[in-house]
VOLUM-508370 format. One record per residue (C-alpha): x, y, z. Coordinates in steps of 0.02 Angstrom, whole numbers, padded with zeros to 5 digits, always signed. Layout:
BEGIN
XYZ...
***
This chain:
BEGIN
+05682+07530+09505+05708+07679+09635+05594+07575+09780+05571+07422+09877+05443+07291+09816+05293+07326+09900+05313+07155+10028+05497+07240+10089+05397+07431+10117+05302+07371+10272+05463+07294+10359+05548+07436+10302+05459+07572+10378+05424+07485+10535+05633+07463+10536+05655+07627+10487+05541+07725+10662+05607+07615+10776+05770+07657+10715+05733+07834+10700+05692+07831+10905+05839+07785+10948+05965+07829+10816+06112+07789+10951+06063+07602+10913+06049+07606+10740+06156+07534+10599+06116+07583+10409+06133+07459+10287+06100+07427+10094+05970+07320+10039+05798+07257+10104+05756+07162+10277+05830+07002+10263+05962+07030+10171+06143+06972+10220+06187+07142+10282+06033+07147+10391+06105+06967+10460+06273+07039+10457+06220+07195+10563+06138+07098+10705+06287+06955+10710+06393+07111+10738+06286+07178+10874+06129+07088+10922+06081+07260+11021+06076+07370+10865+05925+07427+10763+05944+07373+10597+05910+07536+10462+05883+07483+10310+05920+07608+10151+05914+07574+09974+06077+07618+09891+06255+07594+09985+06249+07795+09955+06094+07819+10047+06162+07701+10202+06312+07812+10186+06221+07960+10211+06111+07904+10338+06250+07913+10453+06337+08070+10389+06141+08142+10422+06146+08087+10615+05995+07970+10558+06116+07801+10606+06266+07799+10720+06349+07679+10608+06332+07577+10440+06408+07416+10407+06466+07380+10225+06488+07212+10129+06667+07255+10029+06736+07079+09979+06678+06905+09969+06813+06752+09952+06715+06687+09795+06673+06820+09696+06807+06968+09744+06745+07159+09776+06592+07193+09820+06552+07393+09855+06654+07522+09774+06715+07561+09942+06874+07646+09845+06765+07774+09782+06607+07774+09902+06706+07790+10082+06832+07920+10041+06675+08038+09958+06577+07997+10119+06724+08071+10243+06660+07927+10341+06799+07816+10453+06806+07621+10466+06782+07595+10652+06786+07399+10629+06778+07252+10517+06654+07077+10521+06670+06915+10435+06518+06818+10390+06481+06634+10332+06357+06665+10176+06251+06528+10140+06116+06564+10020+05936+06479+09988+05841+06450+09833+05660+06511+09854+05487+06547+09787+05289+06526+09801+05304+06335+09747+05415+06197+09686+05458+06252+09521+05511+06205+09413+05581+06396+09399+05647+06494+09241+05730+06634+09311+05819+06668+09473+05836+06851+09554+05950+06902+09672+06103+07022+09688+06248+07008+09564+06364+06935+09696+06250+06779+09752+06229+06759+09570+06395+06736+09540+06422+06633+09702+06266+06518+09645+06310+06511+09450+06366+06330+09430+06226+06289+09540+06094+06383+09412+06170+06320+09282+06142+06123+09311+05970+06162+09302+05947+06281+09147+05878+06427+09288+05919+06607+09210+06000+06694+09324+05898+06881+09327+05984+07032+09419+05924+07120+09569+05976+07254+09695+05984+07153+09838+05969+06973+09872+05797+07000+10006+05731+07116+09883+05747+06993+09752+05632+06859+09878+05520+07021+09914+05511+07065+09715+05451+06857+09681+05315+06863+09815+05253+07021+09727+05252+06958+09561+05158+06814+09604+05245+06700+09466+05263+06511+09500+05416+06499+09378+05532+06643+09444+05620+06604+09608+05738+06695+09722+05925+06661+09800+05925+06747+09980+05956+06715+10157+05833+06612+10227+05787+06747+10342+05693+06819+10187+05587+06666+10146+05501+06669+10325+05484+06854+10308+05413+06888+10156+05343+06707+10155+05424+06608+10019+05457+06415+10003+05627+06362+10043+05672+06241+09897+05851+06217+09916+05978+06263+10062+06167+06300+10050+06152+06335+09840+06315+06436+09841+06459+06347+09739+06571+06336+09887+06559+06285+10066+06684+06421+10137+06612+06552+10055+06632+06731+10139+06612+06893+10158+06697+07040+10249+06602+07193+10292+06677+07363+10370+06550+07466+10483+06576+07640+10481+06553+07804+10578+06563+07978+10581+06716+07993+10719+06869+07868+10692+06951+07775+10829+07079+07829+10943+07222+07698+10894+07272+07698+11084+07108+07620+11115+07162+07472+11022+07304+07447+11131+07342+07276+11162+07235+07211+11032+07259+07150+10863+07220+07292+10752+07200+07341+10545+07246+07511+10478+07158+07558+10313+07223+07693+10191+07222+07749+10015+07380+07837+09938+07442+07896+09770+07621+07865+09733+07725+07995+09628+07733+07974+09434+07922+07902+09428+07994+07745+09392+07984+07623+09545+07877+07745+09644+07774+07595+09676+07906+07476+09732+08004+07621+09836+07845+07651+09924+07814+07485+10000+07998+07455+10034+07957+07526+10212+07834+07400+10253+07925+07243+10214+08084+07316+10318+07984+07352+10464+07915+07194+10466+07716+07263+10447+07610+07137+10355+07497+07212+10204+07359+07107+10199+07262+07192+10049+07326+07311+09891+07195+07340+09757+07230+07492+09620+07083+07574+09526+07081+07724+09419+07018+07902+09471+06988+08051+09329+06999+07999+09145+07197+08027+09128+07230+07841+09154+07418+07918+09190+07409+07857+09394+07329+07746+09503+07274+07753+09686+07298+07608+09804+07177+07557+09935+07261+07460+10070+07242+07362+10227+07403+07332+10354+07407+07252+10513+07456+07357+10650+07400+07535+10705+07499+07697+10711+07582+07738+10856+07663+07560+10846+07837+07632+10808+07856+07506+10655+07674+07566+10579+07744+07721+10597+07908+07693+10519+07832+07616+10364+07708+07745+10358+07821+07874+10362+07931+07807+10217+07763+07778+10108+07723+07961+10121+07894+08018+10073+07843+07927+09912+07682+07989+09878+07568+08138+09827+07478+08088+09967+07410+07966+10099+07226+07982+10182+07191+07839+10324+07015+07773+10314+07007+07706+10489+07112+07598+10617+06995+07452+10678+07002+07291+10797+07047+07157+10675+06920+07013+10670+06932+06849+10599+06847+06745+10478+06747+06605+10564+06806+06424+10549
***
């Protein structure tokens, strides 16, 4: 599967000139129209031009290619954890975080009648955030590469038993009936996307404002390296919000550490704490300083 379903191509193309016309206004994201990034794109700015690209790679590169001024990434979601490989993709993409948005999934149960349905198609996440739901009713839950797609991919295959979990947005585009609202497993369920761009943000900008500082870092290979490191932040009183290790190479001997922190640099305690982390470390690479949103009530 290296292509949308031939309902999502139309959309897509039409998308992907106006986009191309006025690439100041457009925002690349992964997955096909009506999908919750394209709903996540607009909520974030109801002025952009939505770009839609196949892979989180290829919305990556869009912008690195001048085709998209910015992209805007799902990376977590409250009920089902991590989302992207933002770890790996972002630093690879030399790419900066440039600001964050938290949106209210709620996810539909679709298809071209009223069942009863087999098999269920969506992306891995909704899956997940639906499985309790698909289970009740003995529906096989069938993996896809993004949850529109998935609605787009039904339509296509013209089969009365398979249905779709989407946004509704995708039922009235590719012309599905909604069976079931709100099938996700838990009412507050969440997800955080960072939009990204070629330039970072001056921190000065954010000035006054409540602000996030990503990084990754690699600590030195001695007992309590770890520990030492983050010493600085609890003594300068900067709240770490988010600390996730994964591997990198096939040594298994050291982790990195992607982090988020409250607080921008030039703030002398962000500074301080930064400061003490790097004495610490093989090395720390910021990912971005951003305006910190908040998740919706």
């Amino acid at each position: 599967m290296h292509s949308y379903p031939g309902p999502a191509l139309e959309l897509v193309a039409r998308m992907g000139e106006a986009a191309t016309a006025d690439r100041t206004r457009a925002v690349a994201l992964q997955g096909a129209p009506g999908c919750n990034s394209h709903r996540a794109a607009l909520e974030y700015d109801p002025d952009c031009l939505p770009l839609p690209c196949f892979s989180f790679e290829d919305a990556l590169d869009a912008v690195k290619e001048g085709r998209a001024e910015r992209a805007i990434i799902p990376i977590e979601n409250s009920q089902h954890g991590r989302v992207a490989d933002i770890h790996f993709l972002l630093p690879e993409s030399g790419l900066s975080i440039v600001g964050e948005h938290f949106m209210s999934i709620h996810h539909a149960l679709m298809g071209l009648g009223g069942g009863p349905f087999k098999a269920a198609y969506s992306h891995p996440q909704a899956l997940g955030q639906s499985r309790h739901y698909l289970r009740e009713r003995g529906i096989v839950p069938m993996s896809y590469a993004d949850t529109a797609g998935a609605a787009a991919f039904v339509r296509e295959q013209g089969d009365s038993q398979a249905c779709a979990i989407a946004p509704k947005l995708a039922a009235e585009l590719y012309d599905l009936k909604v069976i079931d609202e709100n099938v996700e497993d838990a009412a507050d369920n969440t997800t955080r996307f960072v939009v990204l761009a070629k330039e970072p943000l001056d921190p000065f900008m954010l000035e006054g404002q409540p602000a996030m500082t990503t990084f990754i870092f690699e600590v030195r290979n001695i007992p309590a390296a770890l520990y030492k490191a983050l010493g600085g932040f609890a003594t300068n009183g900067v709240n770490m919000t988010k600390l996730e290790s994964y591997q990198t190479g096939a040594s298994f001997a050291a982790s990195t550490f992607y982090a988020d922190i409250e607080g921008a640099p030039g703030d002398p305690r962000v500074d301080l704490a930064l400061q003490e982390l790097a004495f610490h470390c093989k090395y720390v690479r910021p990912l971005g300083t951003y305006r910190q949103a908040r998740p919706r009530g």
